[in-house]
mmCIF file of the N, C-alpha and C atoms, coordinates in Angstrom:
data_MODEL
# 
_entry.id   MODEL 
# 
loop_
_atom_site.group_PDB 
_atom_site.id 
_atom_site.type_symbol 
_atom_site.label_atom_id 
_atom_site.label_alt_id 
_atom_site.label_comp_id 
_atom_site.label_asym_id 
_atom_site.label_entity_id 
_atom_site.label_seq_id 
_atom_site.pdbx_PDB_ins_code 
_atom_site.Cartn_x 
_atom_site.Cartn_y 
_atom_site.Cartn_z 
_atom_site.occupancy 
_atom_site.B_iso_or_equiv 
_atom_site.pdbx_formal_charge 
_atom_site.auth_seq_id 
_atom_site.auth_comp_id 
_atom_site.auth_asym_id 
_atom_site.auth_atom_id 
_atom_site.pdbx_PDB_model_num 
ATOM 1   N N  . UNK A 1 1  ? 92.528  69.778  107.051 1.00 0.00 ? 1  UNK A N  1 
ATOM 2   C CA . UNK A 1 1  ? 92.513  70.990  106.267 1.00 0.00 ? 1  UNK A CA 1 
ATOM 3   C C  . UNK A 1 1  ? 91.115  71.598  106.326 1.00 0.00 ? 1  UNK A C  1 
ATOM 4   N N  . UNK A 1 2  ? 91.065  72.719  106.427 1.00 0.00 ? 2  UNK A N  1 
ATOM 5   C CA . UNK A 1 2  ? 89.846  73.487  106.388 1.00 0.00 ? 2  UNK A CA 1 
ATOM 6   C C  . UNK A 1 2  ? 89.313  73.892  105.207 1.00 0.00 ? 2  UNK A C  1 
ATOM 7   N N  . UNK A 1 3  ? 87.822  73.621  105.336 1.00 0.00 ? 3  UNK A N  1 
ATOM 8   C CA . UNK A 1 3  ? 87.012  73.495  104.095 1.00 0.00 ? 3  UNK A CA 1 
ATOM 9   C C  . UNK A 1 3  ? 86.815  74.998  103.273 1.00 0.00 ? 3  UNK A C  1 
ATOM 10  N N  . UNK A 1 4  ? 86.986  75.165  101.962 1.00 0.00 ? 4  UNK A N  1 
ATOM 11  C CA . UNK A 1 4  ? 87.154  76.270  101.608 1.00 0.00 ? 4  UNK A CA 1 
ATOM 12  C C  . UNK A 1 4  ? 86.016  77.279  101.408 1.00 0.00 ? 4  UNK A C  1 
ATOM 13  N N  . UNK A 1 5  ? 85.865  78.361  101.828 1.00 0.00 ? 5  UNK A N  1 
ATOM 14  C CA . UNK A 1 5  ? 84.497  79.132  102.261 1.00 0.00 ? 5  UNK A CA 1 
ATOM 15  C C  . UNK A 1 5  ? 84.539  80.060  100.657 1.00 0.00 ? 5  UNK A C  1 
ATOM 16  N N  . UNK A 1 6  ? 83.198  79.503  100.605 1.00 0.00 ? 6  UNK A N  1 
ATOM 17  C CA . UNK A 1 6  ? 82.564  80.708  99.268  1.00 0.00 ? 6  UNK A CA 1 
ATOM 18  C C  . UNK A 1 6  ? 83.285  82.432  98.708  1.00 0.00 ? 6  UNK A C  1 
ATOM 19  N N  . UNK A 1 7  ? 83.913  82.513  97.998  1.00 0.00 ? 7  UNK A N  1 
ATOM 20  C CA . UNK A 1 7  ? 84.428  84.139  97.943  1.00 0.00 ? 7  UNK A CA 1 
ATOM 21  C C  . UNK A 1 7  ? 83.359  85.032  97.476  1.00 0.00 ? 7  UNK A C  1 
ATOM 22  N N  . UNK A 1 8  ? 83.604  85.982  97.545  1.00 0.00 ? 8  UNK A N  1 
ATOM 23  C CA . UNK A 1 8  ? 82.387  87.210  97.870  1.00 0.00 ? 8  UNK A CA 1 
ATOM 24  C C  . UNK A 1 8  ? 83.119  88.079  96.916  1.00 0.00 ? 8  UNK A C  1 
ATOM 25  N N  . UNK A 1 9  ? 82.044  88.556  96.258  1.00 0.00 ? 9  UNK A N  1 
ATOM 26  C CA . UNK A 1 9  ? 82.714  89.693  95.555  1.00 0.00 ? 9  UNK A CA 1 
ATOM 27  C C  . UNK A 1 9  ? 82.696  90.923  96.225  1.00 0.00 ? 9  UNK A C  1 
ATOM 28  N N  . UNK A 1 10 ? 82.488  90.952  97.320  1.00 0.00 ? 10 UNK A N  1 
ATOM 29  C CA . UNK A 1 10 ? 82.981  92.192  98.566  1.00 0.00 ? 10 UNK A CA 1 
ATOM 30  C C  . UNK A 1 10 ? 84.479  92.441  98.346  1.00 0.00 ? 10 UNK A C  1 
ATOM 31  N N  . UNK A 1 11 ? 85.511  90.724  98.206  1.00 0.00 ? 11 UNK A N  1 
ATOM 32  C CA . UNK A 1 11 ? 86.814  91.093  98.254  1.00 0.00 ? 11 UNK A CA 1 
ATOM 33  C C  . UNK A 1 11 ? 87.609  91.744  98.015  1.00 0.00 ? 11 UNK A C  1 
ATOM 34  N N  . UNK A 1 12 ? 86.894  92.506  96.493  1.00 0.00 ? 12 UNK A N  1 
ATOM 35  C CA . UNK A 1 12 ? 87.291  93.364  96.221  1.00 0.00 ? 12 UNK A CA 1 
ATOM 36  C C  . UNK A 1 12 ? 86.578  95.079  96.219  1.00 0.00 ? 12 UNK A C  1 
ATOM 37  N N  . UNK A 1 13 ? 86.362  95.056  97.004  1.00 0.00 ? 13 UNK A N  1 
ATOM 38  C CA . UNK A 1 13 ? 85.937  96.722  97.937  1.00 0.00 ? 13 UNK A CA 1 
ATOM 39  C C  . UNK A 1 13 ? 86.730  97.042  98.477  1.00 0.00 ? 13 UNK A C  1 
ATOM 40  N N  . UNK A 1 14 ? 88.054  96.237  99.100  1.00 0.00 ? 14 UNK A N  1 
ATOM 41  C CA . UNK A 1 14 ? 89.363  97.308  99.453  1.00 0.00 ? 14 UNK A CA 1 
ATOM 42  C C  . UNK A 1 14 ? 90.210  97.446  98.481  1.00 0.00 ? 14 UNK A C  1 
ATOM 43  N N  . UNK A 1 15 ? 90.000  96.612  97.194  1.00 0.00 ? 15 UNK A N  1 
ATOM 44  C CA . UNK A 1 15 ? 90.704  97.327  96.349  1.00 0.00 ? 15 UNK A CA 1 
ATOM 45  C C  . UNK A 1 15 ? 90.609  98.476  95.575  1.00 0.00 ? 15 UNK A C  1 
ATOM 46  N N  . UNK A 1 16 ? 88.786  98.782  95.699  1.00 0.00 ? 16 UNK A N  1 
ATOM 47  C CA . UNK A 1 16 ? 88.718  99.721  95.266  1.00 0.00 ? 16 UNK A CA 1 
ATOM 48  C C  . UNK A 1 16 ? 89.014  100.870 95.939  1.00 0.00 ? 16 UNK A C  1 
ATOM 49  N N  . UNK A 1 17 ? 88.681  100.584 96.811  1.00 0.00 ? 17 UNK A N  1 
ATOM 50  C CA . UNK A 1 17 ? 89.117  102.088 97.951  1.00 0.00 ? 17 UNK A CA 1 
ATOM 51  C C  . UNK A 1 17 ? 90.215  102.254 97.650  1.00 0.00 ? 17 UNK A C  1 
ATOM 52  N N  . UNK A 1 18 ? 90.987  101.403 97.723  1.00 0.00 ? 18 UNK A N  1 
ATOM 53  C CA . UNK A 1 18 ? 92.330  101.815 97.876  1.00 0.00 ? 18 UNK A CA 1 
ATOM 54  C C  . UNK A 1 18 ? 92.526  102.813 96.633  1.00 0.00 ? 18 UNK A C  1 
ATOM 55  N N  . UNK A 1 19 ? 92.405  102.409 95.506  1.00 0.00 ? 19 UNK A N  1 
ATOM 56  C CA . UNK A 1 19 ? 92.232  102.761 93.631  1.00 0.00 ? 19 UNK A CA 1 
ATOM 57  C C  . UNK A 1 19 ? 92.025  104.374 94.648  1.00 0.00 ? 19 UNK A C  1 
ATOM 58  N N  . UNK A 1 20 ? 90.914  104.519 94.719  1.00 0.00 ? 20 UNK A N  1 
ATOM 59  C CA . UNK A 1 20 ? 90.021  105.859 95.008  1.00 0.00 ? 20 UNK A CA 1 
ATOM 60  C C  . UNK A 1 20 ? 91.032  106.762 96.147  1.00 0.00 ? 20 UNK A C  1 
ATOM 61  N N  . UNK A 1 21 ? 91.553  105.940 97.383  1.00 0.00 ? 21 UNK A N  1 
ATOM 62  C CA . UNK A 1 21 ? 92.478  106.830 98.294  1.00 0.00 ? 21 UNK A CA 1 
ATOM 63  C C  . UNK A 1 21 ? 93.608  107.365 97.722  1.00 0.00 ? 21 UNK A C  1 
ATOM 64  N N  . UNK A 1 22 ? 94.141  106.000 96.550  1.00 0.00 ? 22 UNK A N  1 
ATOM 65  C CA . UNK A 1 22 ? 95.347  106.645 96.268  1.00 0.00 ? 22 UNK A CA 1 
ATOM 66  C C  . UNK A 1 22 ? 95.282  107.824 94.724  1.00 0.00 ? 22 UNK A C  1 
ATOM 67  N N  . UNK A 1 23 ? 94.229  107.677 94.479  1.00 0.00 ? 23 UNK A N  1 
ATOM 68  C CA . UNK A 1 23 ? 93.957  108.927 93.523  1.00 0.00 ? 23 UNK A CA 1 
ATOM 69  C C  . UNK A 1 23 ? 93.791  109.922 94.271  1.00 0.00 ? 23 UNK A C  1 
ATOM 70  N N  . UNK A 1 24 ? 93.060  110.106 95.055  1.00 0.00 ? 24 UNK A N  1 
ATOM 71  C CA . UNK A 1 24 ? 92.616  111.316 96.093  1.00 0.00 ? 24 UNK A CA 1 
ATOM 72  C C  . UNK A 1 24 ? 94.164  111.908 96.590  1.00 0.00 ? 24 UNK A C  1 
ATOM 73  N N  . UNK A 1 25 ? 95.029  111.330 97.287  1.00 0.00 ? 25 UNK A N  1 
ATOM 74  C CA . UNK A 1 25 ? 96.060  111.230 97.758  1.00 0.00 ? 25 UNK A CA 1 
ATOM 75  C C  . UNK A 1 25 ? 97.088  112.088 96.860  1.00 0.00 ? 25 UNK A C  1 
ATOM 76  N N  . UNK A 1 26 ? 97.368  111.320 96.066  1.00 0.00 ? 26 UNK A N  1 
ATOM 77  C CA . UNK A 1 26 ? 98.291  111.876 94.782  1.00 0.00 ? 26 UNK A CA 1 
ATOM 78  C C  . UNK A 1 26 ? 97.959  113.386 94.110  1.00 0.00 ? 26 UNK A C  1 
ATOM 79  N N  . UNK A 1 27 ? 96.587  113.852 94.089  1.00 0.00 ? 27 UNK A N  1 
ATOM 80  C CA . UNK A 1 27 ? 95.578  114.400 93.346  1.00 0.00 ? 27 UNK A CA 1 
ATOM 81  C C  . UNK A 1 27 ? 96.033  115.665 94.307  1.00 0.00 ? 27 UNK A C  1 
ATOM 82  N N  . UNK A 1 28 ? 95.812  115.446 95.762  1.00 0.00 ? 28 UNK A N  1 
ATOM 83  C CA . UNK A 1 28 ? 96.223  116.068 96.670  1.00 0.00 ? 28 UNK A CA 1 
ATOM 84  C C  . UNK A 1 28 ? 97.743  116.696 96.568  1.00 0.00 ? 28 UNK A C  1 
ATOM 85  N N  . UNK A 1 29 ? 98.507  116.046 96.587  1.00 0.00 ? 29 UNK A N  1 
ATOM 86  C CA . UNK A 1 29 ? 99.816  116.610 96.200  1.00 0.00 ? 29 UNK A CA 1 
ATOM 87  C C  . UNK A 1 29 ? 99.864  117.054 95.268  1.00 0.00 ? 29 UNK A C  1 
ATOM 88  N N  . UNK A 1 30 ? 99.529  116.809 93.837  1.00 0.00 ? 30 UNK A N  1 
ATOM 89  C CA . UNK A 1 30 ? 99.851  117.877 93.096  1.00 0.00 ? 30 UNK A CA 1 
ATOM 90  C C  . UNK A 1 30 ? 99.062  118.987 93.153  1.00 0.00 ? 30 UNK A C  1 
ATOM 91  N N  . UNK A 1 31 ? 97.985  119.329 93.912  1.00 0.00 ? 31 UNK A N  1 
ATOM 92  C CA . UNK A 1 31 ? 97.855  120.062 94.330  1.00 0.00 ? 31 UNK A CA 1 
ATOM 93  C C  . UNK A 1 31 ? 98.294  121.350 95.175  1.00 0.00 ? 31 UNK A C  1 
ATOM 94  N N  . UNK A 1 32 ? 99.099  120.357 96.120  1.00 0.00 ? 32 UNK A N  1 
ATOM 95  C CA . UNK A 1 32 ? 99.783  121.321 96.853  1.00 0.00 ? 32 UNK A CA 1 
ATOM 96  C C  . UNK A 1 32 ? 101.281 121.699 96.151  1.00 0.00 ? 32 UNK A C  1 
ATOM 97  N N  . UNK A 1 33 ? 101.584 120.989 95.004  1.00 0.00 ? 33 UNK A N  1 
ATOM 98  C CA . UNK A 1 33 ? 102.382 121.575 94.314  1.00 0.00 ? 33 UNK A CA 1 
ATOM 99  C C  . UNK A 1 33 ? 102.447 122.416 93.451  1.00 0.00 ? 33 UNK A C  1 
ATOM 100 N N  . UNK A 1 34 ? 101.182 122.544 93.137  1.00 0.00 ? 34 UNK A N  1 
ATOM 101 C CA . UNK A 1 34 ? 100.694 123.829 92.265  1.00 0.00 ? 34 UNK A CA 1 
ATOM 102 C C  . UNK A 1 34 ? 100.269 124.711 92.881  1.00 0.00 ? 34 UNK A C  1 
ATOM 103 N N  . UNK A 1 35 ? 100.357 124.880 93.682  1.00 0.00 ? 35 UNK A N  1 
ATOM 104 C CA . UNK A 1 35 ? 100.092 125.670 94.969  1.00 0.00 ? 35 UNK A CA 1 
ATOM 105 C C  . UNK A 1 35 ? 102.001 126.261 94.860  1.00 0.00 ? 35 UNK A C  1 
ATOM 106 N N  . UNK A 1 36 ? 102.567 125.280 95.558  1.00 0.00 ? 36 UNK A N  1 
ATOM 107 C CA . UNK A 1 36 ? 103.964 125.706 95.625  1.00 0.00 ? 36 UNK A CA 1 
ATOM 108 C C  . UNK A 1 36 ? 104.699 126.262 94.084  1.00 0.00 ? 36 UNK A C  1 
ATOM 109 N N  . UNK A 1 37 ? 104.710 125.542 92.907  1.00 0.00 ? 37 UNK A N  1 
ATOM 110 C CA . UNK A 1 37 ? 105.263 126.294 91.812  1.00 0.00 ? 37 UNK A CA 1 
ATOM 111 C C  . UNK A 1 37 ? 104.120 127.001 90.863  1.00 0.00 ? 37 UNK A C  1 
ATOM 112 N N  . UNK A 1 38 ? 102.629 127.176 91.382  1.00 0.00 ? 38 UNK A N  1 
ATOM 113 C CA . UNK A 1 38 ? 102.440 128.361 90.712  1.00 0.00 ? 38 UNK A CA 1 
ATOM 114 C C  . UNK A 1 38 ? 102.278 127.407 89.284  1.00 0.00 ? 38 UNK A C  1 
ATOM 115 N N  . UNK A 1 39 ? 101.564 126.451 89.281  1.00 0.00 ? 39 UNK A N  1 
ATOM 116 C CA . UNK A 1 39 ? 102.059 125.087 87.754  1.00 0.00 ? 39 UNK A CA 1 
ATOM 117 C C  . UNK A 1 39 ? 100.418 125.082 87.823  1.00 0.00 ? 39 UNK A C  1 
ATOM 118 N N  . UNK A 1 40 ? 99.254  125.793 87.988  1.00 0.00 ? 40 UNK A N  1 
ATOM 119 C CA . UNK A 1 40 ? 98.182  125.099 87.919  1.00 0.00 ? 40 UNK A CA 1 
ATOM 120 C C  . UNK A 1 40 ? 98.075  124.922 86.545  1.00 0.00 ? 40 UNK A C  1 
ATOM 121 N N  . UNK A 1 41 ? 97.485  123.758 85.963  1.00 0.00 ? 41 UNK A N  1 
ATOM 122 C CA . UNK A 1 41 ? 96.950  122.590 86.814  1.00 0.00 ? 41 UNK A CA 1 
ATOM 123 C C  . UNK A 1 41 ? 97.537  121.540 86.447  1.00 0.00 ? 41 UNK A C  1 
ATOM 124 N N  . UNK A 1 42 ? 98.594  121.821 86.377  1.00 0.00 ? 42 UNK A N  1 
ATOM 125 C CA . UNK A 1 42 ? 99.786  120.570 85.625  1.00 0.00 ? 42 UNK A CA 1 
ATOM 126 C C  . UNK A 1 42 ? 99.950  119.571 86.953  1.00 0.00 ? 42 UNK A C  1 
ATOM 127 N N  . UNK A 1 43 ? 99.828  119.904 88.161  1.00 0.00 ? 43 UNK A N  1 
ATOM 128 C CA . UNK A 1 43 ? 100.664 119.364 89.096  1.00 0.00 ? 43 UNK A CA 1 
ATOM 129 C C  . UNK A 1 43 ? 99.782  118.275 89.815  1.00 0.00 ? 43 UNK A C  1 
ATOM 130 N N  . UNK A 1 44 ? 98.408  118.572 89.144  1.00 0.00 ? 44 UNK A N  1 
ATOM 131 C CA . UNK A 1 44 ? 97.012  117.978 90.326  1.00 0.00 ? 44 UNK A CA 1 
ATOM 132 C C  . UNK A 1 44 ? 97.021  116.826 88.873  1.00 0.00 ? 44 UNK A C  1 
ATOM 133 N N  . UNK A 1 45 ? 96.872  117.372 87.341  1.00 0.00 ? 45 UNK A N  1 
ATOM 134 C CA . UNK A 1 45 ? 97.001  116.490 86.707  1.00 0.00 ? 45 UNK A CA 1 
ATOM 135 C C  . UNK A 1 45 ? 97.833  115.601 86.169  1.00 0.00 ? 45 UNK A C  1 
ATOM 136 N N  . UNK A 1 46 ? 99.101  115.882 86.779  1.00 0.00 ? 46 UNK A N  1 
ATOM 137 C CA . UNK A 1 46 ? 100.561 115.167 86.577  1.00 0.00 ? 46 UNK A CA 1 
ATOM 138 C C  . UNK A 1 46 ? 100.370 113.916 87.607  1.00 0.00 ? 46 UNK A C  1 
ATOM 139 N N  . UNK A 1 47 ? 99.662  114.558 88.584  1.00 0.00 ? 47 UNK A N  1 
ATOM 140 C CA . UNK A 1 47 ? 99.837  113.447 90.170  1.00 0.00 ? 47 UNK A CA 1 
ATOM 141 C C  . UNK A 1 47 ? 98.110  112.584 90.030  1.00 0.00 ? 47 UNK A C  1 
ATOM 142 N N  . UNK A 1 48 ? 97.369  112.960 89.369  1.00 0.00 ? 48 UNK A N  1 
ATOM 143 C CA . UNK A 1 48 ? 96.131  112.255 89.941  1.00 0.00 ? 48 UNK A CA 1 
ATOM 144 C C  . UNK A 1 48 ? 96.370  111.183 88.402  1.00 0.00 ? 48 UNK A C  1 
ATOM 145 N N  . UNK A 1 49 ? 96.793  111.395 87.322  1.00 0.00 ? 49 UNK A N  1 
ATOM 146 C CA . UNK A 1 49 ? 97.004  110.323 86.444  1.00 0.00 ? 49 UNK A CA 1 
ATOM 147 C C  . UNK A 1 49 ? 98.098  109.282 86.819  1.00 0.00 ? 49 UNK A C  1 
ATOM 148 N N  . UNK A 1 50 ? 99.249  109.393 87.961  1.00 0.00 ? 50 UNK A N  1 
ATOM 149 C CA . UNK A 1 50 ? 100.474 108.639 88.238  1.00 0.00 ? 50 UNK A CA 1 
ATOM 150 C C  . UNK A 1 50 ? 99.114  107.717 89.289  1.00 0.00 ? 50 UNK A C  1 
ATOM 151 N N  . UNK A 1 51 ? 98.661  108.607 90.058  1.00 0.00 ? 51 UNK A N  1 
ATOM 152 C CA . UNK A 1 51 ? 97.471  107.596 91.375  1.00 0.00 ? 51 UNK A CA 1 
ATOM 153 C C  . UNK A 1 51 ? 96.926  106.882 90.896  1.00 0.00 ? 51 UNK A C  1 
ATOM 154 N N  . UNK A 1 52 ? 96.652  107.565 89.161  1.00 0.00 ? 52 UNK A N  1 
ATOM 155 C CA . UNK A 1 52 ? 95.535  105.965 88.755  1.00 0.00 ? 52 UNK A CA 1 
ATOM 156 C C  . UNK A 1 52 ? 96.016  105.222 87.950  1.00 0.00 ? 52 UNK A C  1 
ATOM 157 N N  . UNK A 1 53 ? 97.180  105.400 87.436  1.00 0.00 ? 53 UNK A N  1 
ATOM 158 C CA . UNK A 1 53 ? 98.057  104.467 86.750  1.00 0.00 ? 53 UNK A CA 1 
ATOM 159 C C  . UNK A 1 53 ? 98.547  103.420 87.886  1.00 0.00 ? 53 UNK A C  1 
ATOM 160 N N  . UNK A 1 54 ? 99.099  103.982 89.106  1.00 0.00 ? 54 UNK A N  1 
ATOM 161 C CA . UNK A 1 54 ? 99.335  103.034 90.345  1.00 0.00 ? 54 UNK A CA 1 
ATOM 162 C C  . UNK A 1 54 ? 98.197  102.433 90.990  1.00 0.00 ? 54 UNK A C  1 
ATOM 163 N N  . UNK A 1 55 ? 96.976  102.842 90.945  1.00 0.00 ? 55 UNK A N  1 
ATOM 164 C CA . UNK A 1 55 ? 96.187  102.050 91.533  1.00 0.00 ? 55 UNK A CA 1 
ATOM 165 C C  . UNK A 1 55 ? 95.411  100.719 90.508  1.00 0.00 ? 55 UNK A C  1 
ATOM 166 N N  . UNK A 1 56 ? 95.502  101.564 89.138  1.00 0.00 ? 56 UNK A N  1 
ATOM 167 C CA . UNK A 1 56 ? 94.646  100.574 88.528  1.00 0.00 ? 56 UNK A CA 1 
ATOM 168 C C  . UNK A 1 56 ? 95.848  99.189  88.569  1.00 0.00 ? 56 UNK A C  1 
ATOM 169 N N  . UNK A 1 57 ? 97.489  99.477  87.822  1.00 0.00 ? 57 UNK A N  1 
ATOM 170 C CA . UNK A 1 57 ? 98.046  98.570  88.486  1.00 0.00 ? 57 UNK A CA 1 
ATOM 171 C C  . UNK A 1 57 ? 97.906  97.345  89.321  1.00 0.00 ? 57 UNK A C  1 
ATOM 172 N N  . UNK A 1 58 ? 97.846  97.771  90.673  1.00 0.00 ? 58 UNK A N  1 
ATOM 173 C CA . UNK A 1 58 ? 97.525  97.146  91.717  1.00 0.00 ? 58 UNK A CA 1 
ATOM 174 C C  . UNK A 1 58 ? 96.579  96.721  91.792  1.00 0.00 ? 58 UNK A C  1 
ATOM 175 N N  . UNK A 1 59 ? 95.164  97.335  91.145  1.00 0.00 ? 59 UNK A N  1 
ATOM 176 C CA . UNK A 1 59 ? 93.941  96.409  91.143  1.00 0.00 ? 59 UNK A CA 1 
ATOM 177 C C  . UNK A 1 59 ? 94.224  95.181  90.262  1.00 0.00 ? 59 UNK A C  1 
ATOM 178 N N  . UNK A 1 60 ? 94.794  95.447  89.190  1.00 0.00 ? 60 UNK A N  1 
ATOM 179 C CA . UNK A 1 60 ? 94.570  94.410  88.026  1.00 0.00 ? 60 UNK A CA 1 
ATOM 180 C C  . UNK A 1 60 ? 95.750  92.949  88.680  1.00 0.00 ? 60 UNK A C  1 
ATOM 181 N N  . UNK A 1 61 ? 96.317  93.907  89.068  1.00 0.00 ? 61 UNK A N  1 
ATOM 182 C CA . UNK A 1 61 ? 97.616  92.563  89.741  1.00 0.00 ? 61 UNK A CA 1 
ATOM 183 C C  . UNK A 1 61 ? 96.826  91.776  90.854  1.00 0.00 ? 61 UNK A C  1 
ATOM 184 N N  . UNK A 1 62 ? 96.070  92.472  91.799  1.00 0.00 ? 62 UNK A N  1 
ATOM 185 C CA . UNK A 1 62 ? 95.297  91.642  92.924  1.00 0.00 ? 62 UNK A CA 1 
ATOM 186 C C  . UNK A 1 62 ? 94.047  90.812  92.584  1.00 0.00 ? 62 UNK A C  1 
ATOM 187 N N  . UNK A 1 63 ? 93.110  91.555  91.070  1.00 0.00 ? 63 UNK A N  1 
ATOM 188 C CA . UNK A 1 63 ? 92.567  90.648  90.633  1.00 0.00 ? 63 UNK A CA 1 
ATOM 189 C C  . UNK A 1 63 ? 92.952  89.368  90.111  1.00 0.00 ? 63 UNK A C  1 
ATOM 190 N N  . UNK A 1 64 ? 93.972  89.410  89.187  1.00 0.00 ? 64 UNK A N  1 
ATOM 191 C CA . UNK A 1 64 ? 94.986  88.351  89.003  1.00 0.00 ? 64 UNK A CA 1 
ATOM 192 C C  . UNK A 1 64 ? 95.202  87.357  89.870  1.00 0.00 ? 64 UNK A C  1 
ATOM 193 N N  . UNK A 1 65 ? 95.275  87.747  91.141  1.00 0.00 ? 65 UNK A N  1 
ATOM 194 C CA . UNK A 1 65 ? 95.879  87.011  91.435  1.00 0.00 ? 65 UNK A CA 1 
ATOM 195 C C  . UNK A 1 65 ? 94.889  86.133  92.463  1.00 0.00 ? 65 UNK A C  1 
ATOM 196 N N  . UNK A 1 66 ? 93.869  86.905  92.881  1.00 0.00 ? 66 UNK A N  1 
ATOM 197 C CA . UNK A 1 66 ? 92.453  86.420  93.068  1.00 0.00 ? 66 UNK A CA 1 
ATOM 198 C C  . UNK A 1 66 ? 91.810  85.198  92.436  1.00 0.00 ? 66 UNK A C  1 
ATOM 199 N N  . UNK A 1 67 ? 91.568  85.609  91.012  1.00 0.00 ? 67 UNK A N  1 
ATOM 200 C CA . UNK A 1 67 ? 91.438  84.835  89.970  1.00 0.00 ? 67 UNK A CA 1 
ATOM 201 C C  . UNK A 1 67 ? 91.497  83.748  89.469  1.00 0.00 ? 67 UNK A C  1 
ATOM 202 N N  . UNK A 1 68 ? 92.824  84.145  89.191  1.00 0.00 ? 68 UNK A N  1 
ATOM 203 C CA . UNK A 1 68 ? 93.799  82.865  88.576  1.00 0.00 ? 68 UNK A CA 1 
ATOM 204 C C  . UNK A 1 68 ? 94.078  81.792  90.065  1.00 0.00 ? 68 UNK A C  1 
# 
């Protein structure tokens, strides 16, 4: 069995990105949906709070599971 190598708290720098892409991402679409129904700024703030509700999610679950 191979000896277990030191963890880095680097490991979690793609989780943050990710946190950050998928806000950007989402943030983006409702953008372009307020664009399409004319909803500013319901649509950038409808979608960039779902990105960080889904990303923080996913951070807290991967820390977890890091972790524990």
């Amino acid at each position: 069995m191979a000896p277990d190598r030191p963890r880095s708290p680097l490991r979690f720098l793609g989780v943050g990105l990710e946190l950050g892409g998928v806000v950007a991402v989402m943030a983006w679409i409702g953008y372009g949906i307020d664009q399409w129904l004319d909803s500013r700024p319901w649509g950038i703030v409808t979608m960039a709070l779902l990105g960080v509700t889904g990303g923080l999610y996913n951070l807290i679950k991967r820390a977890l599971k890091e972790l524990g």
